[in-house]
Gaussian input, Z-matrix of N, CA and C with variables (Angstrom, degrees):
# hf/3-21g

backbone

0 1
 N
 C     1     B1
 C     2     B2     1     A1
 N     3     B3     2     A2     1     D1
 C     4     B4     3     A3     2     D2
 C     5     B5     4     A4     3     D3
 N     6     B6     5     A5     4     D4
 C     7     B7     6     A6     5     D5
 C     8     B8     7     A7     6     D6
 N     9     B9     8     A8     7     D7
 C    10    B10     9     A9     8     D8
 C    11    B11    10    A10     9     D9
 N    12    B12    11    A11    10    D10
 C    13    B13    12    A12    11    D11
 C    14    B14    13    A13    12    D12
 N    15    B15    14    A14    13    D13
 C    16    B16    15    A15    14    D14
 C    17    B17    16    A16    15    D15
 N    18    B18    17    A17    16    D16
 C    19    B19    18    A18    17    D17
 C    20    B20    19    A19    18    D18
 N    21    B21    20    A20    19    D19
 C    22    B22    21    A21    20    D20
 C    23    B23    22    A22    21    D21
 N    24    B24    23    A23    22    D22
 C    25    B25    24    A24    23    D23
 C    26    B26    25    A25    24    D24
 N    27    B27    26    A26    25    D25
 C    28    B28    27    A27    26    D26
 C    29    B29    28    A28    27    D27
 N    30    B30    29    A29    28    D28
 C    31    B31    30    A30    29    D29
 C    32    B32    31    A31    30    D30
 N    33    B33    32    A32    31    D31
 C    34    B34    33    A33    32    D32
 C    35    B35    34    A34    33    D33
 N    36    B36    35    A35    34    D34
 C    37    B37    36    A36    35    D35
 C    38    B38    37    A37    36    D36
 N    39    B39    38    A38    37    D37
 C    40    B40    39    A39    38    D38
 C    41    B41    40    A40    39    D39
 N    42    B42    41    A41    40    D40
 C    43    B43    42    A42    41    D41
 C    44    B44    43    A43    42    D42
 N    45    B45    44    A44    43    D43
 C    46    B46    45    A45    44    D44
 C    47    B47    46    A46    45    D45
 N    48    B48    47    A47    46    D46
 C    49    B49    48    A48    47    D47
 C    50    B50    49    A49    48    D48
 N    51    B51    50    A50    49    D49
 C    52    B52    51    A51    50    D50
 C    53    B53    52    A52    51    D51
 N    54    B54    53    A53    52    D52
 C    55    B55    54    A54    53    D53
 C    56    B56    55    A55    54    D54
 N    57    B57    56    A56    55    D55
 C    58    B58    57    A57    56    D56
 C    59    B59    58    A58    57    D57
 N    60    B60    59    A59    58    D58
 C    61    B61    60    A60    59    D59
 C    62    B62    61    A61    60    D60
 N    63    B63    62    A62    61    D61
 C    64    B64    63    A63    62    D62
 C    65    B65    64    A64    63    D63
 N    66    B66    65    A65    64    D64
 C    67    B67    66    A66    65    D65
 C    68    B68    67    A67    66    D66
 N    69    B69    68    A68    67    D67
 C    70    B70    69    A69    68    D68
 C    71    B71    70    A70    69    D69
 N    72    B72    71    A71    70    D70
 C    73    B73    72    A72    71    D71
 C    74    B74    73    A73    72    D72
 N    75    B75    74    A74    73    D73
 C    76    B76    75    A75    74    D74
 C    77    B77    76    A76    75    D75
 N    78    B78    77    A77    76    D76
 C    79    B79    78    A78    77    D77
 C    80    B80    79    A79    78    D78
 N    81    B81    80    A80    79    D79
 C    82    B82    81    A81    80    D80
 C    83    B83    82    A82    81    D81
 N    84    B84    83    A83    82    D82
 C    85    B85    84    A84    83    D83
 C    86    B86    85    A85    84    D84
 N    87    B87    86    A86    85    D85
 C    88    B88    87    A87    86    D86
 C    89    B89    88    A88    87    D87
 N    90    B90    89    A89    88    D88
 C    91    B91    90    A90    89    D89
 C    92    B92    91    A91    90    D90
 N    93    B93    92    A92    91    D91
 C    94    B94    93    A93    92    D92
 C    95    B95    94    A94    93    D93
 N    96    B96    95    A95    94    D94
 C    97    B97    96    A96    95    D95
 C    98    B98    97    A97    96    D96
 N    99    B99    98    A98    97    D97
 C   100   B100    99    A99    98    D98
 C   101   B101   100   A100    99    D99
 N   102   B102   101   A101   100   D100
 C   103   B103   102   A102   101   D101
 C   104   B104   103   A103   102   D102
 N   105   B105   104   A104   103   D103
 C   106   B106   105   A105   104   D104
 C   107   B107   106   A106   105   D105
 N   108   B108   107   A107   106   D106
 C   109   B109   108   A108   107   D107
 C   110   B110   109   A109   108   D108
 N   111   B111   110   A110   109   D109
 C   112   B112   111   A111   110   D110
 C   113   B113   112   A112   111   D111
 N   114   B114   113   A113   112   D112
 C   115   B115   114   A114   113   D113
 C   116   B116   115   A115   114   D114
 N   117   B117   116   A116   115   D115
 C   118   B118   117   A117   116   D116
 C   119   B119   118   A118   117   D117
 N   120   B120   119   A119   118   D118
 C   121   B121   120   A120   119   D119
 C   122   B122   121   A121   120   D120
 N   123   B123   122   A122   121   D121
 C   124   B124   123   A123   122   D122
 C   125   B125   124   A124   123   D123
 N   126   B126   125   A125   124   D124
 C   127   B127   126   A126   125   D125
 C   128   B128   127   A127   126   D126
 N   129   B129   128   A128   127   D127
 C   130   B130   129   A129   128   D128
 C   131   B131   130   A130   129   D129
 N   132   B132   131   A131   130   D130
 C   133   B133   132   A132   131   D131
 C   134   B134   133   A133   132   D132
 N   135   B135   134   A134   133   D133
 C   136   B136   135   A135   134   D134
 C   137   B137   136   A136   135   D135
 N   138   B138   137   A137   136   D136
 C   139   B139   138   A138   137   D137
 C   140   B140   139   A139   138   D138
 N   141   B141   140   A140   139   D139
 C   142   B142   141   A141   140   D140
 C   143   B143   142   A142   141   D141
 N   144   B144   143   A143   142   D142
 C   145   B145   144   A144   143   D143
 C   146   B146   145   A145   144   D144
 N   147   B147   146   A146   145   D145
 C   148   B148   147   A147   146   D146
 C   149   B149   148   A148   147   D147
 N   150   B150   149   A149   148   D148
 C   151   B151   150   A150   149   D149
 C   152   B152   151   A151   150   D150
 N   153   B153   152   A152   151   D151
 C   154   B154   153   A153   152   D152
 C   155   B155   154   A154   153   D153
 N   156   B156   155   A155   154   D154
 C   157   B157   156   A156   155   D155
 C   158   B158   157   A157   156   D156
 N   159   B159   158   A158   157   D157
 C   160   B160   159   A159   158   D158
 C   161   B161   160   A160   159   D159
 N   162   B162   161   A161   160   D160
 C   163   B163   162   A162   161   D161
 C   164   B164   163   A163   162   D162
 N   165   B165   164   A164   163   D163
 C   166   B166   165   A165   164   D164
 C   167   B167   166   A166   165   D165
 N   168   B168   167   A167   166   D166
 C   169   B169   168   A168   167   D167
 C   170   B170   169   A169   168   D168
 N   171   B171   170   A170   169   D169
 C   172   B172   171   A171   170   D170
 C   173   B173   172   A172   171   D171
 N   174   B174   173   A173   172   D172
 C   175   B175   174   A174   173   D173
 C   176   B176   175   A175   174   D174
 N   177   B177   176   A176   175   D175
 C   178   B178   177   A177   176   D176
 C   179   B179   178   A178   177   D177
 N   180   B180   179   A179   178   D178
 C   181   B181   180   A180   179   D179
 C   182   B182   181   A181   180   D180
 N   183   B183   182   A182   181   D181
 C   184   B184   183   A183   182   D182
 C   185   B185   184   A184   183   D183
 N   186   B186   185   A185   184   D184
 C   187   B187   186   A186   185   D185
 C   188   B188   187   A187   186   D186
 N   189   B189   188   A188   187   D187
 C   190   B190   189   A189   188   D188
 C   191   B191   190   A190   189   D189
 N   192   B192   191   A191   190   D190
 C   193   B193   192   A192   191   D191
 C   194   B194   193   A193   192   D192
 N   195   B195   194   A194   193   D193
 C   196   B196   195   A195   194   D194
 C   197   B197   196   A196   195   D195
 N   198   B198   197   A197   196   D196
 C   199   B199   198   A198   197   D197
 C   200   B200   199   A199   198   D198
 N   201   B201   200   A200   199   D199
 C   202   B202   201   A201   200   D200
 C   203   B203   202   A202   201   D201

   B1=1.4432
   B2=1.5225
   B3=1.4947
   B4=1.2097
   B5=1.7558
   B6=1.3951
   B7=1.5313
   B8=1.7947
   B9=1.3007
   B10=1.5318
   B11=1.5154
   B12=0.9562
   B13=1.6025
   B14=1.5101
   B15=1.6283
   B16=1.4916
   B17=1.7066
   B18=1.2492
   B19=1.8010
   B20=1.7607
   B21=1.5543
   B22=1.7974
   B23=1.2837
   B24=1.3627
   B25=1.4109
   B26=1.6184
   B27=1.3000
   B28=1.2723
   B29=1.4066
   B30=1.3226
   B31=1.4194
   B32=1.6853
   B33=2.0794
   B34=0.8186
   B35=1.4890
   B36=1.7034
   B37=1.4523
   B38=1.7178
   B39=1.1449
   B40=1.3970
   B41=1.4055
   B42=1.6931
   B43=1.3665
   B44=1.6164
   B45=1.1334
   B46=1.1027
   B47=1.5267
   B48=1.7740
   B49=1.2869
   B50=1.9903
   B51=1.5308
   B52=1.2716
   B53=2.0421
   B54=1.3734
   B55=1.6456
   B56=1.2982
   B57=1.3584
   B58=1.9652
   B59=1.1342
   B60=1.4586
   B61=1.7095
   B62=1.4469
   B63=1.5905
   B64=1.2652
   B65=1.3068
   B66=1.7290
   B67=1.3163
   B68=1.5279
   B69=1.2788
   B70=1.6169
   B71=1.3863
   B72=1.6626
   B73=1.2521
   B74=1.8386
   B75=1.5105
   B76=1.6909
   B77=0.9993
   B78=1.4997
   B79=1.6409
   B80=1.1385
   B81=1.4213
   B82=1.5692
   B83=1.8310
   B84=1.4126
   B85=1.1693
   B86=1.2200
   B87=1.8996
   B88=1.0697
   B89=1.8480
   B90=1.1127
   B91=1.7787
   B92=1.4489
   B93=1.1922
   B94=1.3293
   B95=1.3594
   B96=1.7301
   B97=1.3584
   B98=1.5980
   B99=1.9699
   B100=1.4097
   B101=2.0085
   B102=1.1128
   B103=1.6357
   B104=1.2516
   B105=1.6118
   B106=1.8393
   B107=1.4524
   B108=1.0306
   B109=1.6972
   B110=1.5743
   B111=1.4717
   B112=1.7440
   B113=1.4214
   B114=2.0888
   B115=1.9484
   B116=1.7179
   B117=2.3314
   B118=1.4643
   B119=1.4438
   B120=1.6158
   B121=1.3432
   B122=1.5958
   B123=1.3823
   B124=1.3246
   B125=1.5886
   B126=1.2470
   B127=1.5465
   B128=1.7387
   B129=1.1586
   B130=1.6659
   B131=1.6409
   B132=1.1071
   B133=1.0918
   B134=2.1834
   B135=1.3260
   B136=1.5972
   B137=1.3565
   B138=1.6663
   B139=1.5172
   B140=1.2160
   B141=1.9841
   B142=1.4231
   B143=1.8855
   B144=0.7820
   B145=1.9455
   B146=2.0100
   B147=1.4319
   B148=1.5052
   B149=1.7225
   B150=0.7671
   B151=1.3721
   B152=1.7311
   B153=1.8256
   B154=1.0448
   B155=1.6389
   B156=1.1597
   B157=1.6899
   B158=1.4475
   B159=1.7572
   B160=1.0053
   B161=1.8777
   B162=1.5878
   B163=1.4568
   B164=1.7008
   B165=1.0952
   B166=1.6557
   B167=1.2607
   B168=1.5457
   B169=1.6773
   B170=1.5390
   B171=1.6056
   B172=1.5325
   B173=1.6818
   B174=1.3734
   B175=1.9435
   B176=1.3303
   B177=1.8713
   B178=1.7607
   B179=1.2719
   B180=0.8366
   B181=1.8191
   B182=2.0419
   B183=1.3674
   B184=1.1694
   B185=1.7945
   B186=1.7083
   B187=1.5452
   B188=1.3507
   B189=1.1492
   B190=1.4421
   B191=1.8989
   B192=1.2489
   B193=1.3726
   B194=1.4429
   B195=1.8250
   B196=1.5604
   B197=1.6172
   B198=1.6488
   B199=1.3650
   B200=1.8931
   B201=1.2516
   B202=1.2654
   B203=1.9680
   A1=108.39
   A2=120.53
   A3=98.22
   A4=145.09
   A5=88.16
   A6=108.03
   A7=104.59
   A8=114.41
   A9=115.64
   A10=109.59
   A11=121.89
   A12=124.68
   A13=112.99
   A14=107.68
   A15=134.58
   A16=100.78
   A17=112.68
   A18=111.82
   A19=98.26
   A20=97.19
   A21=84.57
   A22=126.70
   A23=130.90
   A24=117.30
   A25=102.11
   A26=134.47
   A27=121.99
   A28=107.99
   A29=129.20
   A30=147.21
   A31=79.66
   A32=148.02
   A33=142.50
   A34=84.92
   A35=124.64
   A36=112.91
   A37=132.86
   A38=105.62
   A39=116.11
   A40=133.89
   A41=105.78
   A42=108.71
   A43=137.80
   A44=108.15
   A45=140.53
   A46=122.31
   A47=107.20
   A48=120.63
   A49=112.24
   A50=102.53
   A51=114.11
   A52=108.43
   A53=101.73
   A54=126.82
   A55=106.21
   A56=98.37
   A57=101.62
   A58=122.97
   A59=119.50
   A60=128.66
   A61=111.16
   A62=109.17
   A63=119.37
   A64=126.28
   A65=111.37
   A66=103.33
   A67=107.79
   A68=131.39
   A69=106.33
   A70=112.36
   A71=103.67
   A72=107.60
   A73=101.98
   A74=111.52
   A75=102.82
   A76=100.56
   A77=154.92
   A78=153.69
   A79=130.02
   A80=127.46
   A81=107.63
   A82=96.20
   A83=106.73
   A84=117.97
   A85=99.59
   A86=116.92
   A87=126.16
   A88=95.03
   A89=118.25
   A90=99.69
   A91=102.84
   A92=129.60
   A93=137.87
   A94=114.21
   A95=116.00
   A96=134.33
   A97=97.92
   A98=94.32
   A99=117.43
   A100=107.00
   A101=92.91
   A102=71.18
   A103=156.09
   A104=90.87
   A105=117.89
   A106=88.43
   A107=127.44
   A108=133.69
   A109=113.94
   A110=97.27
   A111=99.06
   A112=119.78
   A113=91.51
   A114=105.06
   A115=89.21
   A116=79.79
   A117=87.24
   A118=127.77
   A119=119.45
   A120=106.92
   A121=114.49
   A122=125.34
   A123=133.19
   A124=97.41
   A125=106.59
   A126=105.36
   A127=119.01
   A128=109.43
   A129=116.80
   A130=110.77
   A131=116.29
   A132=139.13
   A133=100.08
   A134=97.19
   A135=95.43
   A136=109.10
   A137=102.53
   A138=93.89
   A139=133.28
   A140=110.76
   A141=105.68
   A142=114.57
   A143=95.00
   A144=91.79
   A145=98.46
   A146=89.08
   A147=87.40
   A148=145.49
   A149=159.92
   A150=157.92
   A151=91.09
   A152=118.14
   A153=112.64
   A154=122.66
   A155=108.49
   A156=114.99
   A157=86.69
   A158=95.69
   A159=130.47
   A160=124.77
   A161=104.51
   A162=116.55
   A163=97.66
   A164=112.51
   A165=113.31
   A166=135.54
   A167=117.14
   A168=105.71
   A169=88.53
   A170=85.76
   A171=115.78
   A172=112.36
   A173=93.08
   A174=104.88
   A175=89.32
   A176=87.88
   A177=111.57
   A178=101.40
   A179=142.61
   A180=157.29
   A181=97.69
   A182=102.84
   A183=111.87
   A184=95.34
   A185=99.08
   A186=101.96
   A187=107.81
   A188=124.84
   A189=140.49
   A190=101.46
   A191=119.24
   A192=110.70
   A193=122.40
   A194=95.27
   A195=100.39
   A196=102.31
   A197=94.05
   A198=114.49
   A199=124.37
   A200=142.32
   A201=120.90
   A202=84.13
   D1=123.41
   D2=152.84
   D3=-69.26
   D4=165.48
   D5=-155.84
   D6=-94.02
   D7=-4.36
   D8=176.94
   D9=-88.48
   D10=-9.03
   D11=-172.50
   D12=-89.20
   D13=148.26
   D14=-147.58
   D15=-57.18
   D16=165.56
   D17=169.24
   D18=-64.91
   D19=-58.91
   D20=176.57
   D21=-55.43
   D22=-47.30
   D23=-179.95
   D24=-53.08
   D25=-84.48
   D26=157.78
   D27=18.92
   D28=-105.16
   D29=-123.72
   D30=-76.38
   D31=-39.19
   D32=-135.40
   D33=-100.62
   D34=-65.72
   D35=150.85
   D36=0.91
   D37=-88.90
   D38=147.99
   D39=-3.98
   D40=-84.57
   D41=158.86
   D42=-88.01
   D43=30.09
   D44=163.05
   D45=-76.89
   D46=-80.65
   D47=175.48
   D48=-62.94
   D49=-14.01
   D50=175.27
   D51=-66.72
   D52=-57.07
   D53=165.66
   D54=-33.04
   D55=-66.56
   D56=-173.95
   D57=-81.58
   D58=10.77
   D59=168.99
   D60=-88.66
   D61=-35.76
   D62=-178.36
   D63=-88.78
   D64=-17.09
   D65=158.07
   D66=-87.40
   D67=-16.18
   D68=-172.83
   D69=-79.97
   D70=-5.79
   D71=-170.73
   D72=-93.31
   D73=-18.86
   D74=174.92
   D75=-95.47
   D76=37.70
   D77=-162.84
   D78=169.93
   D79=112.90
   D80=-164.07
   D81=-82.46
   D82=-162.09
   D83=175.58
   D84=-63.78
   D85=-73.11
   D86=-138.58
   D87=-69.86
   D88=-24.68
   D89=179.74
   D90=-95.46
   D91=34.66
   D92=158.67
   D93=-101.71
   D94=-32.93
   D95=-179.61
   D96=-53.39
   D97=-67.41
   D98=-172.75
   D99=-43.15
   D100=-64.82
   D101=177.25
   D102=-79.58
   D103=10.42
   D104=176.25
   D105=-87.77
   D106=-35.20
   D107=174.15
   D108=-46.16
   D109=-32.87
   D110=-158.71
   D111=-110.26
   D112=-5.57
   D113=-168.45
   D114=-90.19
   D115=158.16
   D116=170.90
   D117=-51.45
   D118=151.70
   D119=175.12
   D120=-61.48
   D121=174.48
   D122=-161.76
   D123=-120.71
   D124=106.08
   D125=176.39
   D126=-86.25
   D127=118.44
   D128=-170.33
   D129=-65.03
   D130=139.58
   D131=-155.06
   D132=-75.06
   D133=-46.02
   D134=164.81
   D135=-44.12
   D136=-68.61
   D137=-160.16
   D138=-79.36
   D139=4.68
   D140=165.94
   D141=-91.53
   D142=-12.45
   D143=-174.66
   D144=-124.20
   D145=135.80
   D146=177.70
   D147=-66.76
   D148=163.37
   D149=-72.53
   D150=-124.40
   D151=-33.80
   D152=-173.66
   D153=-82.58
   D154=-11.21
   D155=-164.12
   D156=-100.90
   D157=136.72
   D158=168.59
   D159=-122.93
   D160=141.30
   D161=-159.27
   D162=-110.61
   D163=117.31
   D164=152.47
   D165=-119.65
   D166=86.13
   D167=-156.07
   D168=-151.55
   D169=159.61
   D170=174.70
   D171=-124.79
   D172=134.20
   D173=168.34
   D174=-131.39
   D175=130.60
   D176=162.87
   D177=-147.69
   D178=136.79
   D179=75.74
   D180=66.73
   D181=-89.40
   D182=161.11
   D183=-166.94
   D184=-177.54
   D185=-163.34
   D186=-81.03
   D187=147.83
   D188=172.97
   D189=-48.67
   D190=-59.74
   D191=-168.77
   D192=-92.00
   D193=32.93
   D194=166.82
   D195=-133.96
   D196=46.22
   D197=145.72
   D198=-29.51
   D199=147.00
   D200=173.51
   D201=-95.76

């Protein structure tokens, strides 16, 4: 890893690879397969609204640099 990067990136790193230990550890692959198998399909955003409308947005959780 590099060593030039921020305390926050760090700490998001961190709890990150922390996140993805704990889900592989509540779920295997294969019943992860199984239930991408079984969810509604995902309708794409092109092909439900026409050619002129345009989307600019963000969803987060909360912000990274309001770390405690």
């Amino acid at each position: 890893m590099k060593t030039n990067i921020s305390a926050t990136l760090s700490g998001i790193l961190a709890d990150t690879r922390t996140e993805i230990a704990r889900d592989k550890a509540r779920q295997s692959a294969s019943e992860t397969k199984a239930r991408m198998r079984d969810a509604i399909p995902v309708i794409s955003f092109q092909s439900r609204y026409p050619p002129v409308t345009a989307l600019i947005a963000e969803l987060k959780e909360k912000s990274p640099s309001a770390r405690p």
